[in-house]
N, C-alpha and C positions, 0 to 999 in steps of 0.2 A: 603566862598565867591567865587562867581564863575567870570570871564571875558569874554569879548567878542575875537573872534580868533585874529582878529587885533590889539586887545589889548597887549594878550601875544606874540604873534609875536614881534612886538616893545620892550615886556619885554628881550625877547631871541635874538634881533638885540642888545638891549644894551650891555647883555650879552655875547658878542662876536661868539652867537650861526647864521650859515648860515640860512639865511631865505629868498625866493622870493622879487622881486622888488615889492611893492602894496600903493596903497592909502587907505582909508574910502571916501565913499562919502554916503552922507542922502537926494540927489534928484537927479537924474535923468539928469540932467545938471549938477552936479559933477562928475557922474558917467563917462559922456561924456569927460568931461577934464581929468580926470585918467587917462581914455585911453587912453584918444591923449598925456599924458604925456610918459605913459610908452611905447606907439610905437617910441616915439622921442629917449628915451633913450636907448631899446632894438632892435630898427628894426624890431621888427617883428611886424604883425598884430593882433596876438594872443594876446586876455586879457582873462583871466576868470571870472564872474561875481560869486560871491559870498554871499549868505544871514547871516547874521550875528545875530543868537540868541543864548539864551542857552541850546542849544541842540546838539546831535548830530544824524547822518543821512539825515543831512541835501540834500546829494547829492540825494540820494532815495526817499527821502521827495516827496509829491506833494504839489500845491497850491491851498485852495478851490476856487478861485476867478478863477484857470489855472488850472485846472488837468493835462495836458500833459509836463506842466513846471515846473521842480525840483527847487531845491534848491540854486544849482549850475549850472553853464554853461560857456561851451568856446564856443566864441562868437569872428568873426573876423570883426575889425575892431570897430571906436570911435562910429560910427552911430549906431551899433549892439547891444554894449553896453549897450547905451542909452535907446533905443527901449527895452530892456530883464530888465532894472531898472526899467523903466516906470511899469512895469506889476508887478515886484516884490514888491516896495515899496510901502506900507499899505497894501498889501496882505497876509495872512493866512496862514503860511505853518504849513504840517502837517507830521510829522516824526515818527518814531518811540518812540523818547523818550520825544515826547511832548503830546501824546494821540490825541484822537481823536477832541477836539477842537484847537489845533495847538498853535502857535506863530505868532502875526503880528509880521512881518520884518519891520524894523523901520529904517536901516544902512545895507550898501552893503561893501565888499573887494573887489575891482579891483586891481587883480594882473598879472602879465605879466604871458604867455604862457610858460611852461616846457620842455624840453628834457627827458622824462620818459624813463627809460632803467629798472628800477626796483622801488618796492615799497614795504614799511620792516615796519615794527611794532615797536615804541619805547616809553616806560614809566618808570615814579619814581614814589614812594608813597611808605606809611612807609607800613608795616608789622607788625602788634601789636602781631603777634606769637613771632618772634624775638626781638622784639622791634630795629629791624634795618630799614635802606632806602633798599629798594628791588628795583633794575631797571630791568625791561623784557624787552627781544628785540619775534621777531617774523619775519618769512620770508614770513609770510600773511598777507603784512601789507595795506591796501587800503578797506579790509574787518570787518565785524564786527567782533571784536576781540571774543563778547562774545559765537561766534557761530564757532572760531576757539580752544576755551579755553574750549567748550562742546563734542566738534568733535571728534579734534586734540592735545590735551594738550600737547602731548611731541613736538609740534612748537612752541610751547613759554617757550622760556629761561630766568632763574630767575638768578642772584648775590645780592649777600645778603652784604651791603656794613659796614664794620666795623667804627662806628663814630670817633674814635683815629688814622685813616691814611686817610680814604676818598675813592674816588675811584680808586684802584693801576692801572696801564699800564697793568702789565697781565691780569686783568679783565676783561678790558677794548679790548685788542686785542683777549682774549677768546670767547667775547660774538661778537667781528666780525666777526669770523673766525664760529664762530658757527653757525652764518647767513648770511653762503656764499658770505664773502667778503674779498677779500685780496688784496696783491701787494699795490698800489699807491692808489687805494680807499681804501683798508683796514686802510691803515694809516692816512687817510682823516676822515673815521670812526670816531678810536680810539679817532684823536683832537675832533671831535665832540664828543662821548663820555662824555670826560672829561669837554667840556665847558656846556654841558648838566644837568649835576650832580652838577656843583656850581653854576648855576644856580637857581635848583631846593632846593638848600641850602639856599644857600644867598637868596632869596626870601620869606621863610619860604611857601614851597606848601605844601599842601596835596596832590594831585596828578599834575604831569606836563605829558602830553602825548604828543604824534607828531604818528598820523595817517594821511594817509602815511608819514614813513622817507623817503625822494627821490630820489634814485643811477640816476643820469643822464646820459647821452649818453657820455658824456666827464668825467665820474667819479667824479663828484664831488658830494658832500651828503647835503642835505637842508631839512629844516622842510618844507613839502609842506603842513602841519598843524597844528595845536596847541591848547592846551586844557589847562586851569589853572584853580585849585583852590587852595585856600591858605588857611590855619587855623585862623578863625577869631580872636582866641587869640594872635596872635601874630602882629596884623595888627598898633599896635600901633608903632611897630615899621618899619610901611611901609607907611606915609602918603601918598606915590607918588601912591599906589597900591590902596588903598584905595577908592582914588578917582576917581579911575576907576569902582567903582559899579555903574551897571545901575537896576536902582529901575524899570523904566517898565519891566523889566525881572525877577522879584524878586515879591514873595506873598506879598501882600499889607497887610495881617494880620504877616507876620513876620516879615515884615520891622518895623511897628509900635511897636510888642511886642520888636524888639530889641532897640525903642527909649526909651523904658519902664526896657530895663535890665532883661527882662523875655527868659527864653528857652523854644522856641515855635516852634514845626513845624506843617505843615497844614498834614491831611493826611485821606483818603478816607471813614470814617466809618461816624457813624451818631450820636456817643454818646460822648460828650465831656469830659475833663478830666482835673480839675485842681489839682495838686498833690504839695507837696513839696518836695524834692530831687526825682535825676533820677532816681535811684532805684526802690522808692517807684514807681516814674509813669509809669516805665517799668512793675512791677508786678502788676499792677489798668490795665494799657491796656492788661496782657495778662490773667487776671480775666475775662475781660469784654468780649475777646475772648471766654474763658472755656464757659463763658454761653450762646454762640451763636449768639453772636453782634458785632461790629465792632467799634474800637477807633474812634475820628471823629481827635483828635489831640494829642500829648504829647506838655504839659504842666506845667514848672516846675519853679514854683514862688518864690524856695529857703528858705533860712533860714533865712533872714533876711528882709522878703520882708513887706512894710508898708502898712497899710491900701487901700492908694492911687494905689499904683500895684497891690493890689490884687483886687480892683474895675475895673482898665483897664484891666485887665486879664479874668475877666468876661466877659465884650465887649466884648473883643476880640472875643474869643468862641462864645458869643451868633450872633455872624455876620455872622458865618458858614449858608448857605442855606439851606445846608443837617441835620443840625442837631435836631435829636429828642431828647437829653434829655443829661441833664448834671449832671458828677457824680464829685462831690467834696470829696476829699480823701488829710485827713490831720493829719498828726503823728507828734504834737508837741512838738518840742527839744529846739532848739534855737526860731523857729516859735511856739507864743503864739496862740491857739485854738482863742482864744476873737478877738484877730485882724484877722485873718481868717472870722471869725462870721459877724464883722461890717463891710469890705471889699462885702463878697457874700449880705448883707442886705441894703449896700449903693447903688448897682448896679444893684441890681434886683427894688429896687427903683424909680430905675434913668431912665432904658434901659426897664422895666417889663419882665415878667417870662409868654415865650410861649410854656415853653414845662418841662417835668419835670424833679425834682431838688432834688436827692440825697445827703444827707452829712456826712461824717462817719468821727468825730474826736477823736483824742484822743493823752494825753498828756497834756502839760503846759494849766494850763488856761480848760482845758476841759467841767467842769461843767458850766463857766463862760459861753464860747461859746456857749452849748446846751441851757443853759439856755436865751440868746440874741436870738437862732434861732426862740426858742419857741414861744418866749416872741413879736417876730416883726409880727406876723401875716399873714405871706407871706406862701405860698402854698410847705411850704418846709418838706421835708420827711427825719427821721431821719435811721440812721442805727449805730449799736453798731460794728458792726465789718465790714471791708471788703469781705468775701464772702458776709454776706445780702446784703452789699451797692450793689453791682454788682448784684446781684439778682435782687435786687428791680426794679435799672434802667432798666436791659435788659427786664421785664416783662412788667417793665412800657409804653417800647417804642414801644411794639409788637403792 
């Protein structure tokens, strides 16, 4: 689950972590008051306007509605403000990690102007080599990390944090010190640091970042941004997190498989994939691959999945735009073949069948299954093992 910057900012103000003065505003005349808030507060003129999706590069970003206007912007004065929301909000921005159709901006940060003296690199997120928390600092930090970690590797510094003590003070003043910080900010660091890391615990994240970490003109150190996402397993123990998902930012076919209890992500190929366990539908899409095609999704309906989910799981799929043809791959253990069978036979029913339909079972129920596919009339093509099935679909779709 991913958040909006505003969001996790507030997450890491709770947190006792230093973060900019800012508001959200979602019109243009909020925007306005923001700012006239935070010059009352700060004195100064300086607000920066901020677009708020799930993305990142947003500074670089352009607008197709504005090409010459980023993502971001310092902007002086309430009037300014106003006037750069106005253009921003319902407008298209298009970044690097949003492709070529972009994100409408829907919510803006107005946050008060910075004293930038430096700018540093700083993340958590686990390590599934160690099965540890790894935090990296970096002294490139305002830049795309992924083109300092291509470049420059030895500028990003790794601790590898032991779960039985946390994160110790040496580490902690190491990975300062490592990226040219010391005296009175070093130790400004370190605190942050430390309020950083129990943060990103107590939270349950998968990754927490802050590009840029912000070394001020007066030393002091502030997340002058912020990146969250959390593991969705664990959200049951975060209602307050939770309800910070924003569904316009979120695939409208994953949102639904996840009201459905299905593992679904959306992803660029043209042949779709209903599997049961990951495994199995990591080795169906990378079949599908070998023969010169492309997954359109992963797909994984589980071991105990009923009739009714394995119907909306069909949907789902067959809603994809791109997709030419659907390959159904099912090894049943605890999942009976037959409920699989009347599941793809309720849906193809229901939704009809525009393109073509592979099914390779086998296991519990197996003969039962084959025999229902046979038996229902429907333009459904059998396959005895997984190479054919992949065969069949990728020649099918050519």
């Amino acid at each position: 689950m991913k958040i909006h910057e505003y969001q996790a900012k507030d997450l890491l103000r709770d947190a006792g972590v230093p973060v900019p003065l800012s508001q959200v505003a979602f019109t243009a005349d909020e925007a306005r008051a923001a700012a006239q808030k935070l010059i009352a507060e700060t004195g100064s003129e300086v607000v920066v306007v901020k677009s708020q999706i799930h993305a990142g590069g947003r500074g670089k970003g352009r607008f197709k509605e504005h090409p010459d206007l980023g993502g971001v912007k310092v902007v002086k004065g309430a009037d300014a403000a106003q006037a750069i929301a106005a253009q921003m909000i319902g407008s298209t921005l298009v970044t690097i990690q949003t492709g070529p159709e972009g994100k409408v901006v829907n919510r803006l940060l107005i946050e008060q102007g910075m004293d930038i003296a430096n700018e540093l690199y700083l993340a958590a997120t686990l390590d599934r080599d160690s099965g540890r928390i790894t935090v990296m600092g970096s002294s490139e930090g305002g830049m795309d990390i992924e083109e300092v970690a291509a470049t420059h590797p030895e500028k990003i510094l790794k601790i590898q944090i032991d779960p039985a003590f946390g994160l110790l003070g040496y580490q902690a003043r190491a990975l300062a010190k490592g990226l040219g910080v010391s005296g009175k900010t070093g130790r400004k660091l370190t605190a942050f640091l430390d309020q950083f890391y129990k943060a990103y615990v107590a939270l349950d994240c998968a990754l927490l970042e802050i590009n840029p970490l912000l070394i001020t003109g007066g030393g002091d150190v502030i997340a002058l941004d912020a990146k969250a996402t959390f593991d969705d397993n664990a959200m049951y123990r975060h209602p307050n997190v939770e309800a910070l998902r924003d569904p316009d930012e979120e695939d409208p076919a994953e949102l639904e498989a996840k009201s459905w209890d299905l593992s679904y992500v959306s992803l660029d190929g043209t042949i779709g994939c209903m599997v049961n366990g990951a495994g199995l539908a990591m080795a169906t899409m990378d079949i599908i691959k070998y023969f010169g095609a492309e997954p359109a999704n992963f797909l994984d309906v589980g071991g105990g999945a009923t009739e009714k989910r394995v119907t909306a799981a069909f949907k789902i799929i067959t809603k994809d735009p791109q997709l030419k043809g659907i390959l159904v791959n099912i090894f049943g253990g605890i999942m009976k073949c037959d409920t699989i069978a009347r599941g793809v036979i309720g849906a193809v029913k229901e939704v009809g069948l525009e393109v073509p339909l592979v099914v390779r079972l086998e296991g519990t129920n197996v003969e039962l299954g084959k025999q229902l596919l046979d038996e229902s009339g429907l333009k459904i093509t059998s396959a005895g093992s997984l190479r054919e099935a992949a065969q069949k679909i990728v020649e099918m779709t050519k």
